[in-house]
GUKOLDREN-607455 format. One record per residue: residue number from 1; residue in one letter; x, y, z of N, C-alpha, C in turn. Coordinates in nm, 2 decimals. Layout:
<pts>
<pt NUM,"A",<X,Y,Z>,<X,Y,Z>,<X,Y,Z>>;
...
</pts>
This chain:
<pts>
<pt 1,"X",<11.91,5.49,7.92>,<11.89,5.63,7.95>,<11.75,5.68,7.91>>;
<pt 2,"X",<11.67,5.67,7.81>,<11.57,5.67,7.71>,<11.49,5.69,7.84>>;
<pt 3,"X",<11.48,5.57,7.92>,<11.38,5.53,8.01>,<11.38,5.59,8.16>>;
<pt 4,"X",<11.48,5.66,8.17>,<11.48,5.79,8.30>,<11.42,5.91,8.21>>;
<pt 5,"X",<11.41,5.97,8.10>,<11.32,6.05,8.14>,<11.22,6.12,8.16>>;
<pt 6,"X",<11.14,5.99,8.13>,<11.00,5.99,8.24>,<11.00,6.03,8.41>>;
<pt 7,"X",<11.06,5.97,8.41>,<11.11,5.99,8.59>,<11.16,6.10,8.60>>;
<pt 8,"X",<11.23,6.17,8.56>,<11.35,6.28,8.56>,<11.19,6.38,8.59>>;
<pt 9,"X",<11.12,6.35,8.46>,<10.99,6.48,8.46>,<10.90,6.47,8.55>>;
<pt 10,"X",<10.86,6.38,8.63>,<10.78,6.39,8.73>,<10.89,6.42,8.84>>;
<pt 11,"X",<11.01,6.32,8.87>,<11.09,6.43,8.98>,<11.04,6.57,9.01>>;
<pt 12,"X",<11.06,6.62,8.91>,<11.09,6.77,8.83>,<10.91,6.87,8.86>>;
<pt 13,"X",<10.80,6.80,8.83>,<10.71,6.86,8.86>,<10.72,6.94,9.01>>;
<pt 14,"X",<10.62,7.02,8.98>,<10.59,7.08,9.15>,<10.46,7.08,9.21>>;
<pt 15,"X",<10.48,7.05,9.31>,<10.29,6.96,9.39>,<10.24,7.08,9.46>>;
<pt 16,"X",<10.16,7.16,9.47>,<10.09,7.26,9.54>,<9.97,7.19,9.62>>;
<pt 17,"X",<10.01,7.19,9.73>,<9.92,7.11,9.84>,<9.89,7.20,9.94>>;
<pt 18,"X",<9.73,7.18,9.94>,<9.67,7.24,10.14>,<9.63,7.12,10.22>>;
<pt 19,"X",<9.70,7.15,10.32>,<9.67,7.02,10.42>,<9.51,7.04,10.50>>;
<pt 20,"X",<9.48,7.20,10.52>,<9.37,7.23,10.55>,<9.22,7.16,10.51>>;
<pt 21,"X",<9.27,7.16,10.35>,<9.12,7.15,10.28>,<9.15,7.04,10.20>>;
<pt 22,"X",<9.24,6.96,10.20>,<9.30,6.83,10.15>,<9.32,6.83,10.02>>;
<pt 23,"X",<9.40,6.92,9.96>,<9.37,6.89,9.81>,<9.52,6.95,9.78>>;
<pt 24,"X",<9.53,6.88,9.64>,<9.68,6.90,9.59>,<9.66,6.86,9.44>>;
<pt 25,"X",<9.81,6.95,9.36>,<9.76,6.92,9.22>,<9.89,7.00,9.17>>;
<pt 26,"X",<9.94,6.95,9.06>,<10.11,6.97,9.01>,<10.07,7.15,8.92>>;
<pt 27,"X",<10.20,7.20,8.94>,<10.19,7.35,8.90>,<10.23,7.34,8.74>>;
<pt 28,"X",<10.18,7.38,8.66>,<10.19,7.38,8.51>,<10.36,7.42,8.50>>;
<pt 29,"X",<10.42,7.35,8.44>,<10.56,7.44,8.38>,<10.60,7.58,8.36>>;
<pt 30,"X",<10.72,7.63,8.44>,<10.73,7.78,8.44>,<10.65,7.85,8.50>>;
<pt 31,"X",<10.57,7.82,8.60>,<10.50,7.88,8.73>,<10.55,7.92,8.87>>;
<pt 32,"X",<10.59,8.01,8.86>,<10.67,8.01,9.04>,<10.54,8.06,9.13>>;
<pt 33,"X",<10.60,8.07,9.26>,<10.54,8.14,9.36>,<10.54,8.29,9.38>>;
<pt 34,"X",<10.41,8.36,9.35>,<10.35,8.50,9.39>,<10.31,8.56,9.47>>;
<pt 35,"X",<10.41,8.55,9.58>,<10.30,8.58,9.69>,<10.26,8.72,9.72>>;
<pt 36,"X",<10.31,8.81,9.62>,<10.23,8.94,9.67>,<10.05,8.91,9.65>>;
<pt 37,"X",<10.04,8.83,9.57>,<9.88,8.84,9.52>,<9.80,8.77,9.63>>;
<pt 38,"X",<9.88,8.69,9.76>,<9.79,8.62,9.86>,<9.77,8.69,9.94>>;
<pt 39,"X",<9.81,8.83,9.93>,<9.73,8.94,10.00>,<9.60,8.95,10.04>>;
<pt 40,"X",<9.57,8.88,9.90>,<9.44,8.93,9.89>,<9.32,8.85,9.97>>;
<pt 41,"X",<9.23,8.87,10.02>,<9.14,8.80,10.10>,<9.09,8.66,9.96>>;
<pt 42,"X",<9.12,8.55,10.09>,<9.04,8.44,10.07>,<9.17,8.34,9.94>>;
<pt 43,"X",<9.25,8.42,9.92>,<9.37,8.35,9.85>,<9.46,8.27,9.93>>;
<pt 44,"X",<9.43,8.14,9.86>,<9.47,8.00,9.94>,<9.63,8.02,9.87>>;
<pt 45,"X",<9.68,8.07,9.75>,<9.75,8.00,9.68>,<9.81,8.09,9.55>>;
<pt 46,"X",<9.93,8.13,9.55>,<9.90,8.22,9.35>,<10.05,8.18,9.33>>;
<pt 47,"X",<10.04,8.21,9.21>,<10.16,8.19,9.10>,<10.18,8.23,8.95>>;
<pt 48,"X",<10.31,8.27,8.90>,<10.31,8.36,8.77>,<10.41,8.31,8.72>>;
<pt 49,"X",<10.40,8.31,8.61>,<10.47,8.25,8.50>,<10.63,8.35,8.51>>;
<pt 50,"X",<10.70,8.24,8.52>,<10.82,8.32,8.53>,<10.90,8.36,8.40>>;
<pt 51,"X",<10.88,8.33,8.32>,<10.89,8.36,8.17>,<10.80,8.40,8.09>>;
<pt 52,"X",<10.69,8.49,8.05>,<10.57,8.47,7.97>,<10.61,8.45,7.82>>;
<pt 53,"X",<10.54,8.39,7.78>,<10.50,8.32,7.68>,<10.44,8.49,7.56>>;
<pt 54,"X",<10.40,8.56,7.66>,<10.33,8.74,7.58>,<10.39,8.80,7.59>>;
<pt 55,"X",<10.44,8.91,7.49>,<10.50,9.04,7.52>,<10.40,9.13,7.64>>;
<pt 56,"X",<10.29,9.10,7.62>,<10.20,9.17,7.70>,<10.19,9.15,7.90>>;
<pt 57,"X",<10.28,9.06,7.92>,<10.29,9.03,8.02>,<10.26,8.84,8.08>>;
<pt 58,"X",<10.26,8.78,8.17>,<10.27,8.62,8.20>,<10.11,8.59,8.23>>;
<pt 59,"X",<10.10,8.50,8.24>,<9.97,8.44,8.39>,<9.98,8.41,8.49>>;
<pt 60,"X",<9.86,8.42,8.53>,<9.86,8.41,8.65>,<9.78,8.29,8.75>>;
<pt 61,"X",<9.80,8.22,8.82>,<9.72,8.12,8.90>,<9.73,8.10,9.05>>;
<pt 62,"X",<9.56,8.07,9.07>,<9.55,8.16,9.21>,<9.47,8.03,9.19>>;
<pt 63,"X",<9.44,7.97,9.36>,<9.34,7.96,9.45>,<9.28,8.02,9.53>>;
<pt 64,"X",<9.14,8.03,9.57>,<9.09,8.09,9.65>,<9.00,7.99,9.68>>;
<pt 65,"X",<8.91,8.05,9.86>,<8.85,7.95,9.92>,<8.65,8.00,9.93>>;
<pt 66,"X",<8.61,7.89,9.94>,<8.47,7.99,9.90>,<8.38,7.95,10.03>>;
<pt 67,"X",<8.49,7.90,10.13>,<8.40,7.93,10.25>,<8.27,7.81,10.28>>;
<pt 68,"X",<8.25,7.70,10.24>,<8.12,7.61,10.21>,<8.15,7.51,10.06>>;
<pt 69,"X",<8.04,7.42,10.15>,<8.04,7.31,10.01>,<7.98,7.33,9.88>>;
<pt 70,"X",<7.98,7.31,9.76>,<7.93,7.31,9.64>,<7.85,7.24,9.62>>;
<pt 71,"X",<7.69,7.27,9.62>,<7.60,7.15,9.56>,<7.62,7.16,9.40>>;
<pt 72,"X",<7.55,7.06,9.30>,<7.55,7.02,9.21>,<7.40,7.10,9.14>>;
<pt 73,"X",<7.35,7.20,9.19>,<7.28,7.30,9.13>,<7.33,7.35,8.98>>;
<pt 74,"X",<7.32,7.40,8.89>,<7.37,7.47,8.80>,<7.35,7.60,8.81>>;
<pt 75,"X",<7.41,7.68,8.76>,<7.44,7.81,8.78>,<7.37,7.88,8.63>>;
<pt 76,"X",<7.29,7.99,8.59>,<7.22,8.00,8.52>,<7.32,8.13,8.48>>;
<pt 77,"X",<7.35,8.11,8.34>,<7.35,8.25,8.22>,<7.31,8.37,8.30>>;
<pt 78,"X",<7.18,8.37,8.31>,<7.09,8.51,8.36>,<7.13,8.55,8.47>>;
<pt 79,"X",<7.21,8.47,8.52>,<7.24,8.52,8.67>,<7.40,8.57,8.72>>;
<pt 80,"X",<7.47,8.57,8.57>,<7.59,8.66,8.57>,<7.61,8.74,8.51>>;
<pt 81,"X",<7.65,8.85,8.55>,<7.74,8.94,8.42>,<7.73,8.96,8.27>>;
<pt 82,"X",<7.70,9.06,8.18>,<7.69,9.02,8.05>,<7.84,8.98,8.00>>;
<pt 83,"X",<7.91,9.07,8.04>,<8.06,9.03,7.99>,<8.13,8.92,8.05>>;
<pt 84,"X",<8.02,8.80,8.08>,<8.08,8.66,8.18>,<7.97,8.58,8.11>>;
<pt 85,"X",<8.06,8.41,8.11>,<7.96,8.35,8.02>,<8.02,8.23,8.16>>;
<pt 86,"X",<7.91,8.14,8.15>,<7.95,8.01,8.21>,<7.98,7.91,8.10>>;
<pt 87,"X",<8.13,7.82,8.18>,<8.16,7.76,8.13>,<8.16,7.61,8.19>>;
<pt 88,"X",<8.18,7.53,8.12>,<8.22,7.38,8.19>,<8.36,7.28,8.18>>;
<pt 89,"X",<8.43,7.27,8.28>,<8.53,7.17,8.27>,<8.49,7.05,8.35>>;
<pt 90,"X",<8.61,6.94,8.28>,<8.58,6.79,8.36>,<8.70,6.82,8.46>>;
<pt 91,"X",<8.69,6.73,8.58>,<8.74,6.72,8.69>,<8.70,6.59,8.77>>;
<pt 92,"X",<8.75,6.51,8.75>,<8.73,6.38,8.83>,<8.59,6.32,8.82>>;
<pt 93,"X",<8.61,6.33,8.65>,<8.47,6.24,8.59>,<8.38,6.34,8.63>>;
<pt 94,"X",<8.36,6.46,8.66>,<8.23,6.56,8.70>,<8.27,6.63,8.60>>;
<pt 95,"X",<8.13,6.72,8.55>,<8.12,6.83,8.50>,<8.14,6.95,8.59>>;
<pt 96,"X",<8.24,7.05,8.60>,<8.20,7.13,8.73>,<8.21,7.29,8.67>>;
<pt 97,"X",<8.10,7.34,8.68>,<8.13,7.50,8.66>,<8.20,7.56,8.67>>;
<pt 98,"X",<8.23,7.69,8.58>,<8.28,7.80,8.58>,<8.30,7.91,8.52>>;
<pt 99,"X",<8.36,8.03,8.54>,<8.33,8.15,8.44>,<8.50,8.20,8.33>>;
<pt 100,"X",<8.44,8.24,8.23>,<8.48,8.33,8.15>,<8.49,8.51,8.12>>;
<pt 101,"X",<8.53,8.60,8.10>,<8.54,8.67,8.17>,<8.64,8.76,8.06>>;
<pt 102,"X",<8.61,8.88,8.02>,<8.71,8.96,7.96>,<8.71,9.11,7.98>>;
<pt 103,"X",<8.80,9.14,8.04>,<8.85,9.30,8.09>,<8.97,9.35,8.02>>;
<pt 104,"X",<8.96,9.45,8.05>,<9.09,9.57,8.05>,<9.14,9.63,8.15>>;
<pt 105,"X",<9.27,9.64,8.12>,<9.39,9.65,8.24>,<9.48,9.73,8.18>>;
<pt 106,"X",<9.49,9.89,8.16>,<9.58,9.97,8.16>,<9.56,10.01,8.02>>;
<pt 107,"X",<9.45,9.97,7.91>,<9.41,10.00,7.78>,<9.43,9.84,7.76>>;
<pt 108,"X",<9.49,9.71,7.84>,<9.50,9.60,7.79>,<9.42,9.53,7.78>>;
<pt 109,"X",<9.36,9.47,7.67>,<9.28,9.35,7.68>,<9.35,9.20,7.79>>;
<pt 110,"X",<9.25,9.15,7.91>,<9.28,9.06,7.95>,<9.16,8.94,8.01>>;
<pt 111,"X",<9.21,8.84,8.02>,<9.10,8.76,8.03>,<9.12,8.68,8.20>>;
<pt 112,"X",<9.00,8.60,8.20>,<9.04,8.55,8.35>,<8.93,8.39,8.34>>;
<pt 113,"X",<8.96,8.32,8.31>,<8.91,8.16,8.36>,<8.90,8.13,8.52>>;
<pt 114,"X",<8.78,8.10,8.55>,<8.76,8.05,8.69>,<8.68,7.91,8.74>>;
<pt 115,"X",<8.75,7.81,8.77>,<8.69,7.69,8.77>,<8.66,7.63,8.91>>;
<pt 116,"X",<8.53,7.66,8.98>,<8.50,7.60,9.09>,<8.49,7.43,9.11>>;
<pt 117,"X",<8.56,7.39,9.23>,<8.62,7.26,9.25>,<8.52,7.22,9.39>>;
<pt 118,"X",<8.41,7.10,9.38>,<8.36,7.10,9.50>,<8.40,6.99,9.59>>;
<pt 119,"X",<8.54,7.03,9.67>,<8.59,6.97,9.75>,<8.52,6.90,9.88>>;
<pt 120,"X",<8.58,6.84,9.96>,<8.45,6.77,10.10>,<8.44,6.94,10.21>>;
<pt 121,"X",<8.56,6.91,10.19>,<8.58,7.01,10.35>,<8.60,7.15,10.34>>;
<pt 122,"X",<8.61,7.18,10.21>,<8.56,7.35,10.15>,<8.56,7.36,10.00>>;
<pt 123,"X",<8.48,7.42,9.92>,<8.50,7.44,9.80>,<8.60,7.54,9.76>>;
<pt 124,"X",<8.70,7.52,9.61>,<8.82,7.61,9.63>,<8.76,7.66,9.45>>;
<pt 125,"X",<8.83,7.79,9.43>,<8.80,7.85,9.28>,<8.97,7.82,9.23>>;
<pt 126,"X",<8.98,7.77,9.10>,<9.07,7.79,9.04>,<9.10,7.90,9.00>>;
<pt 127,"X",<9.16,7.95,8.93>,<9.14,8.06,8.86>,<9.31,8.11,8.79>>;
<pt 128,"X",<9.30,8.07,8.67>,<9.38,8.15,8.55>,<9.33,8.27,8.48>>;
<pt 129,"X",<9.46,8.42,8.45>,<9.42,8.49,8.44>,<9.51,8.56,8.35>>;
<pt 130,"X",<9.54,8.63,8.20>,<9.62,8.67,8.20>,<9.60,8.78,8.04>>;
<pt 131,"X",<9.69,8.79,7.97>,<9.66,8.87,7.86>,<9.60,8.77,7.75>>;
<pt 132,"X",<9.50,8.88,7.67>,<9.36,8.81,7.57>,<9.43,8.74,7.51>>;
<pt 133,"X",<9.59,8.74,7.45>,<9.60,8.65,7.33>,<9.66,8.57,7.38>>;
<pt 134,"X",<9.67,8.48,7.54>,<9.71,8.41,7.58>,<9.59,8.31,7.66>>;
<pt 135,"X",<9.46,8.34,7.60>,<9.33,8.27,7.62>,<9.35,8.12,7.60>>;
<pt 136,"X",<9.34,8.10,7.50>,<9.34,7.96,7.44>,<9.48,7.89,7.54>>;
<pt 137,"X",<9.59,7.89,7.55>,<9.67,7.86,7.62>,<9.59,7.83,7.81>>;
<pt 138,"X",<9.58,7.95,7.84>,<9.48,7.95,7.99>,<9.39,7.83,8.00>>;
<pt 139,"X",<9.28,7.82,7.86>,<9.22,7.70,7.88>,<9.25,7.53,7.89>>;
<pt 140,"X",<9.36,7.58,7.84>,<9.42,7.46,7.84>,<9.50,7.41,7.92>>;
<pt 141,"X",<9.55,7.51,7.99>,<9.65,7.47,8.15>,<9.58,7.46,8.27>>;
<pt 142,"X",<9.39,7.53,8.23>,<9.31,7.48,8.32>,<9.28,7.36,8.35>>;
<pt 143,"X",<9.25,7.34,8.20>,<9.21,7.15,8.23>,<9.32,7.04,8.25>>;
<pt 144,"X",<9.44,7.11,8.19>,<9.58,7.00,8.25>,<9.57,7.01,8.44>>;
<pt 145,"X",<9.57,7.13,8.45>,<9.60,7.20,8.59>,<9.47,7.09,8.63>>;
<pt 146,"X",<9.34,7.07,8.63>,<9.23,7.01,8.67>,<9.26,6.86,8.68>>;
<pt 147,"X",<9.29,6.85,8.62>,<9.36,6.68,8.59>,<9.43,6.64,8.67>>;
<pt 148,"X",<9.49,6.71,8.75>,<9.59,6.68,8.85>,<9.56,6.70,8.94>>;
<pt 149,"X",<9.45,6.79,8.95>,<9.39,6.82,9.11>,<9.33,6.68,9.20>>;
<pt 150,"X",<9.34,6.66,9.31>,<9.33,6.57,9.38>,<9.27,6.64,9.53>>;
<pt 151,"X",<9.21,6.55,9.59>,<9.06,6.61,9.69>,<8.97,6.52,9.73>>;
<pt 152,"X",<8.96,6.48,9.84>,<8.79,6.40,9.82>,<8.67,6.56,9.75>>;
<pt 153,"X",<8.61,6.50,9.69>,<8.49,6.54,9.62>,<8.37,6.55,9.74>>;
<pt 154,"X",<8.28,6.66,9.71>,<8.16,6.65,9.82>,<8.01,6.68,9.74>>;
<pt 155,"X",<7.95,6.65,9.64>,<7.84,6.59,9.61>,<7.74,6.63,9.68>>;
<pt 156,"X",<7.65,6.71,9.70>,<7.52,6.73,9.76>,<7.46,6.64,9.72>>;
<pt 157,"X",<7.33,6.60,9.77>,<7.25,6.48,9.75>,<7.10,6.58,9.73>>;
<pt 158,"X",<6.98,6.52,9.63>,<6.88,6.63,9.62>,<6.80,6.66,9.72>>;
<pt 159,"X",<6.85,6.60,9.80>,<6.74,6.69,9.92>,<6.83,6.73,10.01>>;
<pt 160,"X",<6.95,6.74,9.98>,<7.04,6.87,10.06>,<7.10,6.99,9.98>>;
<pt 161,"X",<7.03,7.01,9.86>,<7.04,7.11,9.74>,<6.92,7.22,9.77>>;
<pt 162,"X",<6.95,7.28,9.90>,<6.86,7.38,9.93>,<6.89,7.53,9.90>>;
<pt 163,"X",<7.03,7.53,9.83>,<7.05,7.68,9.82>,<7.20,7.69,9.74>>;
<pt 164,"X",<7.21,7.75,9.63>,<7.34,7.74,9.57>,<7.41,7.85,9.65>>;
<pt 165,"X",<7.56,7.78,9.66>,<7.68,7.87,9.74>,<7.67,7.99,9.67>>;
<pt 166,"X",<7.72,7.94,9.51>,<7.81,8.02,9.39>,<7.68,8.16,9.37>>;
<pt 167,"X",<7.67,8.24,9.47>,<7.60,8.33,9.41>,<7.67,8.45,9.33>>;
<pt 168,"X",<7.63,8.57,9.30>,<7.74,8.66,9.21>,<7.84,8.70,9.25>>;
<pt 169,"X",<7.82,8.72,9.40>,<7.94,8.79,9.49>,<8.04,8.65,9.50>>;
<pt 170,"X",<8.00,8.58,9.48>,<8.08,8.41,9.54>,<8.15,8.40,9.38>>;
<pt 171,"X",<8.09,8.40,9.31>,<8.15,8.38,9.16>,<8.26,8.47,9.16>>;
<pt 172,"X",<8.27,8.62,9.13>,<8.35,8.73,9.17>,<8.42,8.72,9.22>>;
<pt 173,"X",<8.47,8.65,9.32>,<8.58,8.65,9.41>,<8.71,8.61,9.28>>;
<pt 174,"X",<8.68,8.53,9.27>,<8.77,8.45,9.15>,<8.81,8.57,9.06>>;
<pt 175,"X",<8.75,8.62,9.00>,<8.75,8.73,8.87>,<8.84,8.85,8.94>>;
<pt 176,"X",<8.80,8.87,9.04>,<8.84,9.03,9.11>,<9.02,8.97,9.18>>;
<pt 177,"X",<9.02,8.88,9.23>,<9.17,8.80,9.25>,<9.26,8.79,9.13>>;
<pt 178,"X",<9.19,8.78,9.01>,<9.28,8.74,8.89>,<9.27,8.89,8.88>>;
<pt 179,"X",<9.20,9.01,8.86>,<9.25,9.12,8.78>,<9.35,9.19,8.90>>;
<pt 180,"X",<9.33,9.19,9.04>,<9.42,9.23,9.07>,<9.55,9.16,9.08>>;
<pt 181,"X",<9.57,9.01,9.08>,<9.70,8.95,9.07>,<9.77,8.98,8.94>>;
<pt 182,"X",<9.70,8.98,8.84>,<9.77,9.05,8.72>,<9.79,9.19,8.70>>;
<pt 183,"X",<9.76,9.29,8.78>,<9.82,9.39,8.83>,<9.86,9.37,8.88>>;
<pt 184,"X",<9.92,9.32,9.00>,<10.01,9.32,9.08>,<10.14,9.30,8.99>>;
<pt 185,"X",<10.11,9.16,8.95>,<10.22,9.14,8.84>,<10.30,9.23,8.75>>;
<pt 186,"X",<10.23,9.25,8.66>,<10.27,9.38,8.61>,<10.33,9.50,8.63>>;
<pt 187,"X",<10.27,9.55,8.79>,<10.34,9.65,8.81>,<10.51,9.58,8.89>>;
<pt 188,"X",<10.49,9.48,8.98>,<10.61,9.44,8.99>,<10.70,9.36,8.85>>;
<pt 189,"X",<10.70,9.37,8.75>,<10.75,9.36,8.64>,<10.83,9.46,8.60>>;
<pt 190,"X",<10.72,9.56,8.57>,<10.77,9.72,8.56>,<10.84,9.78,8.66>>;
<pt 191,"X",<10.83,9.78,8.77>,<10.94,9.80,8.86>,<11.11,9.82,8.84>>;
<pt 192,"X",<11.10,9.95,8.84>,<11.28,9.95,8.81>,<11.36,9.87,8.92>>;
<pt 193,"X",<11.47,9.78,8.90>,<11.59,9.73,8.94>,<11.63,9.82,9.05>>;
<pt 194,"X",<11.66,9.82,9.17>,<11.73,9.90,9.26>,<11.90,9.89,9.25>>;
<pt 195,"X",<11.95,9.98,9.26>,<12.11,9.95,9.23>,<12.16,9.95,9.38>>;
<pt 196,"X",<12.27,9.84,9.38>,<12.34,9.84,9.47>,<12.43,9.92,9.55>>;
<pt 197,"X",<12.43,9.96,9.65>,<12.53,10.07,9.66>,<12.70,10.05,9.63>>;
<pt 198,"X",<12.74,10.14,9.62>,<12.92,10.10,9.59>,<12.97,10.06,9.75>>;
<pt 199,"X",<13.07,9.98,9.69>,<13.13,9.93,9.81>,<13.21,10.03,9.82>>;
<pt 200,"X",<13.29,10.06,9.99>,<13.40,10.17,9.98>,<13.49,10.06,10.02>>;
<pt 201,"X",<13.61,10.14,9.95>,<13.70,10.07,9.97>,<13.82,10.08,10.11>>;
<pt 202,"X",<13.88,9.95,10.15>,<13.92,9.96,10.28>,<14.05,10.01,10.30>>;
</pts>
């Protein structure tokens, strides 16, 4: 018995795949499906913790598509946001960029992780997003979440590194997806229960 369950837990994972842009990668534990937040332009993908872990509300995880390939350019400090730092995660033996990021949402402190992934056939943003004291958690279901991501990779070569995609407006996308998915969230949380009507009787 010992020895099912290993198996029982990969059974049990859940695979989030686009056949479009060829990439797939297992949903962290207690993540469902969000779809009010793929409203939003350029959202491949979202999902929210169906239990949170905060009084302050769950996370949130979104893909989005950034329209073009990712060269291997680095992205410069000076060229984002003061309240945004660049960060680095690993992903299939690459170092690959991305941002950090802390706002407020309704007097709440909240944060938003964004990890660009340079896929063949389009580059996609990760992006976790949720309340400040559920940071350290976020980073860490990034890099699990990254671990699992699967894609052919697309590598610019130095003499086809003529212009970085990820400019401010390209970076943002990610950031501006996560603050509104966690509002969305929220307010459908807060959402009073509709009562059923009475049955009449026959």
């Amino acid at each position: 018995m010992p020895h099912l369950v290993p198996i029982l837990a990969l059974l049990l994972q859940v695979q989030a795949t686009n056949a479009e842009l060829g990439y797939r990668f297992t949903l962290p534990a207690g993540f469902t499906p969000f779809p009010e937040a793929q409203t939003q332009k350029d959202v491949l993908g979202c999902w929210s913790e169906e239990t949170p872990a905060s009084t302050h509300g769950g996370m949130v995880l979104c893909v989005s598509r950034l329209h073009g390939v990712l060269p291997r350019e680095a992205m410069r400090q000076r060229d984002v946001p003061a309240n945004t730092r660049i960060v680095t995660f690993k992903w299939k033996g690459f170092d690959v960029q991305g941002l950090h990021t802390s706002a407020s949402q309704n007097g709440e402190p909240v944060f938003a992780l964004v990890a660009q992934v340079p896929l063949r056939r389009e580059a996609v943003q990760v992006v976790f997003a949720g309340p400040a004291d559920q940071e350290a958690r976020g980073n860490t279901l990034m890099t699990s979440t990254l671990g699992t991501l699967e894609g052919e990779t697309n590598w610019l070569t130095d003499s086809e590194r003529a212009g970085r995609l990820g400019n401010i407006a390209g970076w943002w996308i990610g950031i501006a997806i996560a603050v509104v998915a966690v509002l969305i969230w929220r307010n459908r949380r807060r959402a009073p229960a509709v009562a059923a009507p009475p049955r009449r009787g026959r």
